[in-house]
N, C-alpha and C positions, 0 to 999 in steps of 0.2 A: 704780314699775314700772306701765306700762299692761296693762289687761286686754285679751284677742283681742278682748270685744265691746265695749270703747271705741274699740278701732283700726278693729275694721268698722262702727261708726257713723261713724267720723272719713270712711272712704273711703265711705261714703253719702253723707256731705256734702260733700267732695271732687268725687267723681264728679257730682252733680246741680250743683255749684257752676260744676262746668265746660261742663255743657251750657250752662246759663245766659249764662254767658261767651260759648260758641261763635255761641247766637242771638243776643246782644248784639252779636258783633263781624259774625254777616251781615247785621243790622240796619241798621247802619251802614254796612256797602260797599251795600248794596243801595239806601240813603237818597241814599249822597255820591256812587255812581257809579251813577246808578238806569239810565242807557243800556247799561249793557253787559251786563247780566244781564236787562233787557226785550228786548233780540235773541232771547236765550236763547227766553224765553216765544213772543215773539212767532213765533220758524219752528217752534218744537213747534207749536205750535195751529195754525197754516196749512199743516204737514206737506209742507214745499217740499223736504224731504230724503228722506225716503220714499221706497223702493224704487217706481221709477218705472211698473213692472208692475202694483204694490200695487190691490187694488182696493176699497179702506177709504176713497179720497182724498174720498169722501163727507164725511167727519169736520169736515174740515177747516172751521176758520175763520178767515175776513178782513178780521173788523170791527178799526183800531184801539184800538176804543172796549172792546172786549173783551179786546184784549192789556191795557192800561193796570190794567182793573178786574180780570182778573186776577191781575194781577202785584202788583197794589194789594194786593188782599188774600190772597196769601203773604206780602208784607211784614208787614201787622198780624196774621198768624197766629205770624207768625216774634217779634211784638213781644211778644205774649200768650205766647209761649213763652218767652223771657226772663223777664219780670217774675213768669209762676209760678216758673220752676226757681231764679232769683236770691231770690225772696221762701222760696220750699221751704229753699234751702241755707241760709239766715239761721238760719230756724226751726228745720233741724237741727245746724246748730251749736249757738246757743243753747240746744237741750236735749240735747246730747252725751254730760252727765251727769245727766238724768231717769233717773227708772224706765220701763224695760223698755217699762210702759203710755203713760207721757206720749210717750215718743219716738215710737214707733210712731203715735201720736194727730196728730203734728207732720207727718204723711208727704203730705198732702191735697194741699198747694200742688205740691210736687217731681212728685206720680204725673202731675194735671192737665199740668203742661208738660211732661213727658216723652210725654203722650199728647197734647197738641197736635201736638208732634214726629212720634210716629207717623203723626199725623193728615197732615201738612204733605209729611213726603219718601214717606211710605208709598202713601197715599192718594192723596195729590195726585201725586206725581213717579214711582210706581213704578206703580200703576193708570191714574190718567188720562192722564199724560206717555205712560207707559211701553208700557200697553197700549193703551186708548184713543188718543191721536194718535202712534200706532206709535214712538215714541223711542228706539225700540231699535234701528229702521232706519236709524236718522241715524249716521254715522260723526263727525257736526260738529257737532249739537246733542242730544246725548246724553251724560243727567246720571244714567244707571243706578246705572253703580258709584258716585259719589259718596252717590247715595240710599241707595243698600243700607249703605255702610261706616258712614252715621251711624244709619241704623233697628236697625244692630244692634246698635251703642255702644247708641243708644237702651231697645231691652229687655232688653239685657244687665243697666244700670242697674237699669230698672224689675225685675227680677228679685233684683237684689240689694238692694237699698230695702227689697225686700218679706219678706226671711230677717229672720225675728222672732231677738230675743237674750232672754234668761232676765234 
């Protein structure tokens, strides 16, 4: 018979295993179909959806060269989120059945990519997107709710990661 606190390590490593996953798998759309989600970036930052009144349109920018490099680097933020929350889930699996101390000791890699994550939809998509190049006024490039639905998985996670077992 399993113990509650082998089952709630199990869904610790479960849960982070899946973030992992989830940046893995937008790693790769974002790699193999890198045009269709640089539109994305590219009309946030030039703010061409923006309530036309708005008087922010200051913000706005129109170098290529800054959609590319930023886009560039969500991707290798999104890469770095993977390869922590994938390398974290390893290392909670494999110590599933430590003590209490070792497991908890195992949590370093998982917390890092989960606050990449934070860093990446929070930071990035729901301050700068969101407030910053008003994305909330876009009815067509407006990634809010997507951002929210995963920063909340996100510290939902990191919250339960962090409920120490005996």
């Amino acid at each position: 018979m399993y113990t509650t606190s082998f089952l709630l390590r199990l869904a610790k490593a479960v849960a982070v295993a899946a973030i992992g996953l989830m940046a893995t798998i937008i790693v790769i759309g974002n790699t193999t179909d890198y045009a269709t989600n640089f539109l994305f970036v590219e009309h946030v930052m030039k703010m061409d959806s923006v309530f036309p009144g708005s008087h922010i349109h200051y913000r706005s920018i129109n170098d290529p060269v800054l959609f590319h490099a930023g886009y560039i680097f969500i991707i290798v933020m999104e890469m770095f989120m993977a390869i922590c929350c994938l390398k974290g889930s390893w290392l909670l699996f494999k110590n599933v059945r430590s003590n209490a101390l070792q497991f908890h000791a195992v949590k370093n890699w998982s917390v890092a990519g989960i606050m990449i994550g934070i860093i990446i939809w929070f930071l990035g998509f729901e301050v700068v997107g969101g407030e910053w190049f008003a994305m909330w006024q876009s009815t067509q490039w407006n990634g809010l709710a997507s951002a929210e639905r995963i920063v909340s998985f996100l510290v939902l996670v990191l919250i339960l990661l962090h409920l120490k077992d005996e």
